[in-house]
PALUM-698170 format. One record per residue: x, y, z of N, C-alpha, C in turn; residue in one letter. Coordinates in steps of 0.1 Angstrom, whole numbers, padded with zeros to 4 digits, always signed. Atoms other than C-alpha are relative to their C-alpha. Layout:
// PALUM-698170
XYZXYZXYZA;...
***
This chain:
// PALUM-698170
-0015-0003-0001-0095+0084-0014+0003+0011+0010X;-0005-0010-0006-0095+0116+0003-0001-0005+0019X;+0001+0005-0014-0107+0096+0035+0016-0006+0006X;-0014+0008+0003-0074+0075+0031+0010+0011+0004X;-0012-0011-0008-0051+0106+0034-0002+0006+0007X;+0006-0006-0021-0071+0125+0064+0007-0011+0005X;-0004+0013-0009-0066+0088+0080+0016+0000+0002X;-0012+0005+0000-0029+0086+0072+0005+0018+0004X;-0002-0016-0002-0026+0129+0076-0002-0002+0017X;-0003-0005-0018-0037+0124+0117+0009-0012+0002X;-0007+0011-0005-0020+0090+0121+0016+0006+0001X;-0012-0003-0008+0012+0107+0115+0004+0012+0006X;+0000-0011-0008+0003+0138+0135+0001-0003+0012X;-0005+0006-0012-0004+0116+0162+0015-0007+0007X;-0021+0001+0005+0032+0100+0156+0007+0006+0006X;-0008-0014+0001+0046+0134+0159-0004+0004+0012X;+0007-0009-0014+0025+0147+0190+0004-0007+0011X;-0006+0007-0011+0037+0114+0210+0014+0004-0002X;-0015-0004-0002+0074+0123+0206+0006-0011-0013X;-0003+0008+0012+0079+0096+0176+0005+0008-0010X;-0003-0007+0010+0097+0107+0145+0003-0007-0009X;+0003+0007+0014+0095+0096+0107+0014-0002-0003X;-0014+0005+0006+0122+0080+0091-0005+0006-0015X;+0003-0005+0011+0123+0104+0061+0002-0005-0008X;-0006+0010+0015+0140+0080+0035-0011-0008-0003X;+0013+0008+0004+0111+0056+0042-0009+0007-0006X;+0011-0009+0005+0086+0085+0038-0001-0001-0006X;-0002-0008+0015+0099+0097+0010+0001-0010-0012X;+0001+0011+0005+0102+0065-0006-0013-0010-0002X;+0013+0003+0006+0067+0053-0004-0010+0007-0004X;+0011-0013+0007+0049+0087-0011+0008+0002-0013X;-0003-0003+0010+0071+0087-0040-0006-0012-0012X;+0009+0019+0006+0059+0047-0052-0013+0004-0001X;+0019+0001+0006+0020+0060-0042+0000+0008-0010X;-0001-0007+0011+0028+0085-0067-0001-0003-0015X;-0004+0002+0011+0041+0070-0094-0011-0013-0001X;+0011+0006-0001+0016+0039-0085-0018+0006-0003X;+0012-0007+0010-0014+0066-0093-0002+0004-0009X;+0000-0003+0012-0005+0081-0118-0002-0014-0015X;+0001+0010+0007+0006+0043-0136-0016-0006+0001X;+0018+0008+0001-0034+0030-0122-0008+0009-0006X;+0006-0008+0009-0048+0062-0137-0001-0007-0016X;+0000+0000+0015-0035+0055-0171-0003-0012-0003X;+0004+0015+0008-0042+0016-0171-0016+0002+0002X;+0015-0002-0003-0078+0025-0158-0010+0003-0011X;+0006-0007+0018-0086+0043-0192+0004-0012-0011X;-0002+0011+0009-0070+0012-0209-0009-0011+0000X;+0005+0015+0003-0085-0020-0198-0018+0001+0008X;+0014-0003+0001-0117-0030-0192-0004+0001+0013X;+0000+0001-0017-0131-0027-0155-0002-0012+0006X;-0004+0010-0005-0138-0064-0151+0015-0007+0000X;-0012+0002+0000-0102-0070-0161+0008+0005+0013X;-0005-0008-0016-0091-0047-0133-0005-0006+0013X;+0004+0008-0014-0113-0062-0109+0010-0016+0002X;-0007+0015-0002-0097-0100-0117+0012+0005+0007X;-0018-0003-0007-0060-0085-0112-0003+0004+0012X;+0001-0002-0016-0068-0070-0081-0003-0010+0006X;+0000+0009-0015-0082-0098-0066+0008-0005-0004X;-0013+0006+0000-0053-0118-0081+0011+0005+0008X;-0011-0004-0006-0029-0098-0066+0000+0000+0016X;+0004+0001-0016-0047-0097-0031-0001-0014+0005X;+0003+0010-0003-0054-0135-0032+0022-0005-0002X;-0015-0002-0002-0011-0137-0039+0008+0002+0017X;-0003-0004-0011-0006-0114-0011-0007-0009+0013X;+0001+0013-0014-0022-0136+0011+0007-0008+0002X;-0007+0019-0003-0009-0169+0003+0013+0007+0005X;-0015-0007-0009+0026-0150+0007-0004+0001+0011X;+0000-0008-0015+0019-0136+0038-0004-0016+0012X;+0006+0011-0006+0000-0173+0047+0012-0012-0001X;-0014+0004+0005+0033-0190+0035+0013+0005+0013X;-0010-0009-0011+0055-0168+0057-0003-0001+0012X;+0005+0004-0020+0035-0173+0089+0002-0015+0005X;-0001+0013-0008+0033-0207+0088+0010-0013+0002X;-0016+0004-0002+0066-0219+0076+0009+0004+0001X;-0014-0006-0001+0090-0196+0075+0000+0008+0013X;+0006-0006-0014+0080-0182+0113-0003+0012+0000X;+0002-0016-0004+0065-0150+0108+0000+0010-0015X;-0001-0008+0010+0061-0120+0086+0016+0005-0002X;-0014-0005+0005+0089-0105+0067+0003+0013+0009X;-0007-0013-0008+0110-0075+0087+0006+0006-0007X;
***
């Protein structure tokens, strides 16, 4: 995890150092989601069992595909 925020900590330094600037509502709006999304995966983590967690996750990644595989190939393209 801590690799994850270094990675996302220069990405938007680099950002910043090309002349680029953050759209703070978005920011602030998905650092607020990862928030409340770790704290909610914390506390189911202690709940269920770890193969259970493993299925949902790939369920939810094997989802995100088809969506995404769905949207490329008939609806022309990813969502905007």
């Amino acid at each position: 995890m801590p690799g994850i925020v270094a990675a996302d900590a220069v990405g938007g330094a680099l950002l910043l150092v090309a002349g680029r600037t953050l759209e703070l509502d978005v920011t602030a709006a998905l650092t607020a989601a990862c928030v409340v999304g770790a704290l909610a995966g914390t506390d189911l983590a202690g709940r269920l069992p770890q193969r259970t967690l493993g299925r949902g996750f790939a369920l939810l990644v094997v989802a995100v595909a088809g969506y995404l595989l769905v949207s490329v190939t008939l609806l022309g393209g990813p969502p905007s």
